[in-house]
N, C-alpha and C positions, 0 to 999 in steps of 0.2 A: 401577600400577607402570610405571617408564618402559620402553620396551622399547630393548634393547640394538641396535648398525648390524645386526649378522648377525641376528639377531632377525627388525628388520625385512625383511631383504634377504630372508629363507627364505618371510615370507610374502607375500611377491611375487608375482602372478598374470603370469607371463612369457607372452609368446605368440612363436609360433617365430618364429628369427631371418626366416624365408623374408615373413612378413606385416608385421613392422619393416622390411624391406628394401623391400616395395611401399609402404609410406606416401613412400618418395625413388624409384618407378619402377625397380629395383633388379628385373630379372628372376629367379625364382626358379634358374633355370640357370645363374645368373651368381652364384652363393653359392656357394663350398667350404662345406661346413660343418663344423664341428668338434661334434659331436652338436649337439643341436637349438635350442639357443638362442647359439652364435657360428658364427660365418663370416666369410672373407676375399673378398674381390671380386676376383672375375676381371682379369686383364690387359686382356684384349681388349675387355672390356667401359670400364674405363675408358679405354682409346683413346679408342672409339666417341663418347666425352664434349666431346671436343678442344674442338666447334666451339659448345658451349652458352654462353650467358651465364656469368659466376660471379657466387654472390650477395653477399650483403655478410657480412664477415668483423667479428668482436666479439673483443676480447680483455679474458679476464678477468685484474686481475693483483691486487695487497695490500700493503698498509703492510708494516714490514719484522715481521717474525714474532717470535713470542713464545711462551713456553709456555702461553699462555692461550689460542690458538689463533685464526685469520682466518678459514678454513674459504673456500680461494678454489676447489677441487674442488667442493664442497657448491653454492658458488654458482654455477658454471656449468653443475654439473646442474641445480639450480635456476629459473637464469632459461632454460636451453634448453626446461625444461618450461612454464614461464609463458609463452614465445614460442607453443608451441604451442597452451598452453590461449585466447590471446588468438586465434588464429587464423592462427598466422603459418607456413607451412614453414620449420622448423628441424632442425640439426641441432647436435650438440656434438660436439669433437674433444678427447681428452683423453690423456696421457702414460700407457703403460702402469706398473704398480708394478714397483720395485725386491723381491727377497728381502730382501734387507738390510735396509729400514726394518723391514718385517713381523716378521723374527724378532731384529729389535732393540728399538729404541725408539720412533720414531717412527710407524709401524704402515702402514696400507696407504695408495691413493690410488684409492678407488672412490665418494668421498663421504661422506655421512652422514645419519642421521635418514629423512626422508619426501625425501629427493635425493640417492640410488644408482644408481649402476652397477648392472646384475647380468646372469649371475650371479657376484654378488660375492667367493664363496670362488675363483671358477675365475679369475675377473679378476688377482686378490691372488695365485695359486699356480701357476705356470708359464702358466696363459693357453691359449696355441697354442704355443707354442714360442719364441718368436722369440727373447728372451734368451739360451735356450739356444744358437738357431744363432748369434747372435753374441757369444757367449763361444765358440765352438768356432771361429768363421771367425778370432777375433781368437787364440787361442794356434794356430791350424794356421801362422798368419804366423811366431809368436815359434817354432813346430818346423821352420819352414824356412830360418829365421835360424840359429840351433843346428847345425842339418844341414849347412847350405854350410860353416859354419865348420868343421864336423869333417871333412867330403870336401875341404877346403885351401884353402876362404877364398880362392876365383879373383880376387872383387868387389877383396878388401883391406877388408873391415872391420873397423874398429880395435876392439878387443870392451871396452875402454873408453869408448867413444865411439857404444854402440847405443843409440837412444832406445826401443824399444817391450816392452812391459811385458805379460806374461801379464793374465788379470783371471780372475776367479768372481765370483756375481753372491750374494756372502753378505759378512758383514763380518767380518772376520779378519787382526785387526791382526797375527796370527803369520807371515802370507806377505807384509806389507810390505815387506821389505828381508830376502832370501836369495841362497844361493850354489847356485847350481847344476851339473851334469854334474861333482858327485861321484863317488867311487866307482872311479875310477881309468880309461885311456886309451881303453878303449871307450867310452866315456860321455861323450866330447868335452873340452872344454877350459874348466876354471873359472872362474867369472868372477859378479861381483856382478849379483841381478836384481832384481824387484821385482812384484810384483803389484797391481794397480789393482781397483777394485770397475764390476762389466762397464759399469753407468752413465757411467762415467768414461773409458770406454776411445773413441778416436779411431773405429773402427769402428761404435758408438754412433752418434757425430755427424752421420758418412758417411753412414750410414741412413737418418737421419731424415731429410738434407737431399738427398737422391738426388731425381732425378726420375723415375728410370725405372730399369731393370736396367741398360742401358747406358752410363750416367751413372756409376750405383756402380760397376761394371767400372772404368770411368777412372778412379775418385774413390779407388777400393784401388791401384791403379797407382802416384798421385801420391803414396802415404803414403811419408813419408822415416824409413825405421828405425831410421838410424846414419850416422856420417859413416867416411870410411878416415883413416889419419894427414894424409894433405894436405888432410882440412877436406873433402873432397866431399864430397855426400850421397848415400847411397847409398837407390832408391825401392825401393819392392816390388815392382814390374814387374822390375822386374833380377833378381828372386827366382822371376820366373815365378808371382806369387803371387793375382794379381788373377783368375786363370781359376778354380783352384778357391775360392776365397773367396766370390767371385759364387758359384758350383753350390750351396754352404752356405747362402747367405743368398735363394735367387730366390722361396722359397715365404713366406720369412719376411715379405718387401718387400711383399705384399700387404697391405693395409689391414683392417686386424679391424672387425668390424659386430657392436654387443651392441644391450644395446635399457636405459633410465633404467629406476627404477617402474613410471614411468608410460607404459611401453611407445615411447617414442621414440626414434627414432636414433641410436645414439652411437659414433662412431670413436675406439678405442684402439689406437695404434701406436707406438711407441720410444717413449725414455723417458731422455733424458740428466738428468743431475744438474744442477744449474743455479749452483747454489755451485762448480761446476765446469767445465762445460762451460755448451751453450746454451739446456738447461731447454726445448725446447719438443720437442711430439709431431711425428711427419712431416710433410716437406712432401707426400706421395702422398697420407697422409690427409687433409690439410687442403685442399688441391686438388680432389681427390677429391668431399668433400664440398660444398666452393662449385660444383661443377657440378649437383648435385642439391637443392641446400637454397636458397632462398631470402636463409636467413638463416645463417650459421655461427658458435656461440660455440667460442672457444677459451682455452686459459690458457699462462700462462708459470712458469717456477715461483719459489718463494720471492718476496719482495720484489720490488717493482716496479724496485729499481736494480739487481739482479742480473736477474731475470726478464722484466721488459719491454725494458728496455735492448737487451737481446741480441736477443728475440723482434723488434725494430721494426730494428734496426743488423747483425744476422746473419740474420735465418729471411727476414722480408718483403726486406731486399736483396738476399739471393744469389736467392730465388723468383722475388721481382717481384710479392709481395701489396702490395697497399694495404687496409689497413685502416681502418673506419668510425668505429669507437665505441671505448672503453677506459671498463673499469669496474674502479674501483680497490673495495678490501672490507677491511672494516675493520669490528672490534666494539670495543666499551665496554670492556670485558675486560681487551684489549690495549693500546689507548690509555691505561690506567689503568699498568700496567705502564712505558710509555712516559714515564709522566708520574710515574715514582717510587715507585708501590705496588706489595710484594710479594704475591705467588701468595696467600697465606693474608687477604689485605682484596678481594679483588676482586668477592666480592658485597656490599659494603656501598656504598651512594652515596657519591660522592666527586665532583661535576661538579667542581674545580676540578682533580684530577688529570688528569681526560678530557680538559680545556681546553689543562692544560699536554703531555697528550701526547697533542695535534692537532699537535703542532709537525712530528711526524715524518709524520702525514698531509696537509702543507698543501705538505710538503717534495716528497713523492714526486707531489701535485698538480700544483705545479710545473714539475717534473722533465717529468712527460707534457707540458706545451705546447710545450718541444723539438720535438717532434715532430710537432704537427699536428693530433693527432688529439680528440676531444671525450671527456671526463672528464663521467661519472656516477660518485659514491662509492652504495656499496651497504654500511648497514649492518646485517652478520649480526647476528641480533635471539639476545640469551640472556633467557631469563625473568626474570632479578636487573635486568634494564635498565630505566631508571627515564627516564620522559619527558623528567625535566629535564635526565639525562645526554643522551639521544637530541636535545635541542634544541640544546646545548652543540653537538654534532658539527654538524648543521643549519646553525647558525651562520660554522662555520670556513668551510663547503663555501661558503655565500652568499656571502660576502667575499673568495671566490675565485675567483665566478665560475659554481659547478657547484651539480647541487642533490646533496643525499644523499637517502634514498631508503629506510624501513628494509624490510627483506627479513624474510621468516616461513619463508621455506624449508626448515628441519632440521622443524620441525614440521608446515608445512602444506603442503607440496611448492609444487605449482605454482601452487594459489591463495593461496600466501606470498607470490610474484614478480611479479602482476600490475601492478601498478604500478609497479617497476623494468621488467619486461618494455616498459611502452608506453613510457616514457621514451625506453626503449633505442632504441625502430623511430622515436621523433620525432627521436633525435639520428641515426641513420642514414641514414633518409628524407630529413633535411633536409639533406645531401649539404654539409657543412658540413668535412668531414674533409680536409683540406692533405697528406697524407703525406710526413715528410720524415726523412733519418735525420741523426744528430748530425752526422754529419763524412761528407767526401767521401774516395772510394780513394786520391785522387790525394794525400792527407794526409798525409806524415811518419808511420812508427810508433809515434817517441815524440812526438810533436803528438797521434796520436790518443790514445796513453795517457795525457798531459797533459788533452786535453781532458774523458774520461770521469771524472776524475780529480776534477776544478774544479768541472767544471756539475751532474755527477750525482752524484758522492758530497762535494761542497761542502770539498771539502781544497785546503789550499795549494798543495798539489802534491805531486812524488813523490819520493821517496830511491831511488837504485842504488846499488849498487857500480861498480867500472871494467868488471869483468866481464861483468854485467850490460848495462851500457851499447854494452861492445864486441859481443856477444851480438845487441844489437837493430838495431847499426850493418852488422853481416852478414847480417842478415833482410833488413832493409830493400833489399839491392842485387835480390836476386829475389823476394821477397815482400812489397817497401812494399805493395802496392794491396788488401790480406788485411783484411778489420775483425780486432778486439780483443774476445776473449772473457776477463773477467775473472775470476778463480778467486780469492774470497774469501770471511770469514765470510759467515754471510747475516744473521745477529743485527743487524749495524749497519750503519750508512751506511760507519763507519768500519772499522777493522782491530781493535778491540778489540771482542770479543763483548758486552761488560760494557756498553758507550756505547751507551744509549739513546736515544729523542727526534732529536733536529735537529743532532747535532756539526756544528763547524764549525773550520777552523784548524789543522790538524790535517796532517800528511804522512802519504802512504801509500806504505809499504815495496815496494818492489818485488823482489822476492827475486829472483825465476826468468822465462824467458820460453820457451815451448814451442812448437813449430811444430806444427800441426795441416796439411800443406799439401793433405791429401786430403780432410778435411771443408774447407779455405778457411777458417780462420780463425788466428791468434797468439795462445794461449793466457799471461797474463801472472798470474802466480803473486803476489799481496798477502797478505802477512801468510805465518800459519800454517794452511794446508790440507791438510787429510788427502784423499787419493784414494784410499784402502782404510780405511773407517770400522773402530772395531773397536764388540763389541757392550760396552752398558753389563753395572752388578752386576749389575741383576735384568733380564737382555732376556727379552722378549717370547716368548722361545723355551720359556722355562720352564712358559709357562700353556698352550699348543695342543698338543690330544692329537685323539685318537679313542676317542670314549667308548663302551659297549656297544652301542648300536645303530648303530654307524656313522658317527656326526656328527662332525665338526668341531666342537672346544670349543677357546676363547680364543683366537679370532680375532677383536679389536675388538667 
């Protein structure tokens, strides 16, 4: 019988965080620990790191997603294990989970099979905190907005015209679009509000990309909440908001240390939504880690046009990573999907579906030479996978340049990965990597939406309105030098979730354009996206209890 993720994860031989920590020289006094198998790393300790080499950075990313699943978590627990088993110091850096997927639909982000996270239920269920403190740093901001307004609005903001938005870190499309300070004149002054899901929230962003306590201080400062009737914008520093928000967030900012299976290093810290914002985990932890590790895998989330995009044009520009390697992952499964077979044919052989839906794997191959860096496809192996399909893929990849590679990882952990793992350290090694990001600062706003627009999601171009347009023509006077973080399905290349495979010809809507100016980036709204998911008919929340002895049941 097969065994279930938690299953596995329960019979995990963990060893304390303090001896994961010495495989990276990781002082055991330089651990917070949160009981005995996580901990945060000291401050002072990573100072002390400034003047080390950093090693080479890996980013994992995936064809665009499917409900048949890519499993790009799985594989970078995967090959961080394989790195090890081959002999290599490594580390992995990975996005903490959302509540929301867990007790909705799409479930947690700790991995799967014989390449977990753990431990896994604590990973998946507040963790250490840090969500929490920032959902609390992110509404003390939106109760200090409220507040000025009710003590007389000195600023002048126009309560029409406030951009920031409460969040909870659960899905609940009922707090979408509310009125609040109800209830009559002690209660302040009504006015339409809105709730985000905390993934989604700017605060989020700031997080991850802070480099330091210091950093995020300024980076809360610059957030622009509202404008007053004459179009200023008004910051959060004017709010006096950025002092206690850092106090909220300074424990959180430290970097979490768990340990895979197979007892190796893994940093999980923030965790933006990537359909949304910038999909990647901190830069403290991913820094963090290149001073210790050798080798660092990391991931971006969903599809490589939403997820690497941003990760190579947001995370490594405003850091200043250069990255070595990019392993795109892709299964038979998916590609079948891709190529026109529904969910209920997909263990049946099909190589000509696989063939027709490489289109969208050959696409996002592509897409990676933008940028520089060397492409290995890794594909996650399912038992129904049939050589002829797996030579099919092989093919695409040869014709392109790259090899593929199949991966065994959900079953055989890290002796699944060894030959994607040495691949990896030859395309590394061989110091072969250009890094470069799509567009320069100095780039028109709408040039750079144009441009992500054409080359990465292969569209004609874009539709606005005047609105819109005007919208971007006022950004552009203090914000042209900001990259573009695109906020669309993650289903497709395109704005319809339904367009599978390779579209091409096609305009993409540009609805809305959001200033993000404290994480540094211009959020531009395509299509229809929800920022407060709600939960499906049957979510996830229905099957997780606590059964008589204690356990957690129907968690994955």
């Amino acid at each position: 019988m097969v065994k279930s993720d938690i299953e596995i994860a329960r019979d995990a031989k963990m060893k304390p965080v303090s001896e994961v920590g010495e495989k990276l020289g990781i002082p055991a006094e330089k651990l917070i620990q949160y009981g005995p198998y996580k901990a945060k790393i000291a401050f002072d300790y990573i100072d002390s790191l400034e003047d080390k080499p950093d090693g080479k950075l890996i980013l994992v990313t995936a064809i665009t997603p499917t409900p048949a699943g890519e499993g790009k978590t799985t594989t970078t627990v995967g090959l961080g294990d394989g790195l090890n088993k081959i002999g290599k110091k490594a580390a992995i850096c990975l996005r903490e989970p959302s509540l929301g997927p867990c007790f909705g639909m799409k479930g947690g982000a700790a991995g799967g099979g014989n390449a977990q996270v753990v431990p896994m239920e604590d990973i998946n269920l507040h963790f250490t905190g840090d969500f929490h403190a920032i959902g609390v740093a992110n509404n003390l901001l939106a109760a200090l907005i409220d507040n000025h307004i009710y003590w007389g609005n000195e600023i002048g903001l126009d309560t029409r015209r406030i951009n920031w938005r409460r969040v909870v870190d659960m899905n609940d499309r009922a707090l979408r679009t509310i009125t609040n300070s109800l209830g009559g004149v002690a209660n302040g002054f009504p006015r339409e509000d809105h709730f985000d899901i905390t993934v989604a929230s700017e605060v989020m962003a700031i997080f991850c990309l802070a480099e330091n306590l210091d950093d995020l201080t300024k980076r809360i400062g610059q957030i622009v909440v509202g404008y007053t009737r004459n179009r200023e914008p008004v910051y959060a520093r004017e709010l006096k908001a950025e002092g206690p928000m850092a106090v909220l967030l300074k424990d959180a900012l430290s970097p979490n240390l768990v340990q895979t299976l197979e007892n190796n290093p893994a940093f999980i810290h923030g965790g933006p939504f990537a359909n949304i914002a910038h999909g990647c985990n901190s830069v403290i932890a991913t820094k963090t880690a290149l001073k210790l590790a050798d080798y660092v895998v990391t991931e971006a989330g969903f599809g490589a046009d939403l997820g690497a995009e941003k990760f190579f044009n947001i995370k490594c520009r405003k850091a200043g990573l250069n990255p070595s390697a990019t392993v795109m992952v892709a299964t038979i499964r998916a590609l079948k999907m891709h190529g026109g077979i529904g969910k209920d044919a997909l263990n049946e052989e099909n190589v000509d579906a696989v063939k027709s839906g490489c289109t969208n794997l050959a696409r996002h191959i592509e897409n990676m030479k933008y940028f520089g860096v060397p492409v290995v496809v890794a594909i996650n192996r399912f038992s129904n996978d049939t050589d002829e399909e797996l030579d099919a893929v092989r093919e695409v990849a040869d014709g392109l340049g790259v090899k593929a590679i199949v991966a065994n990882h959900w079953e055989d952990g890290s002796a699944g990965t060894e030959d994607l793992a040495r691949h990896v350290v030859e395309l590394v090694d061989g110091d072969t990597a250009e890094f470069r990001c799509l567009y320069p600062d100095k780039m028109p706003l709408l040039e750079k939406i144009e441009t992500i627009a054409i080359k990465i999601y292969r569209a004609s171009g874009i539709t606005a309105d005047a609105s819109v347009l005007k919208q971007i023509e006022i950004l552009q006077q203090d914000f042209g030098n900001l990259p573009i973080c695109f906020a669309k399905t993650q289903y497709s290349f395109s704005t319809d979730p339904d367009s599978k495979g390779a579209p091409v010809g096609y305009e993409i809507p540009v609805k809305e354009v959001r200033l993000s100016a404290g994480a540094g980036f211009i959020v531009v709204v395509a299509g229809a996206v929800m920022t407060m998911p709600g939960l499906p008919r049957k979510p996830a929340a229905n099957s997780i209890h606590i059964n008589q002895s204690g356990v957690i049941e129907g968690l994955f």
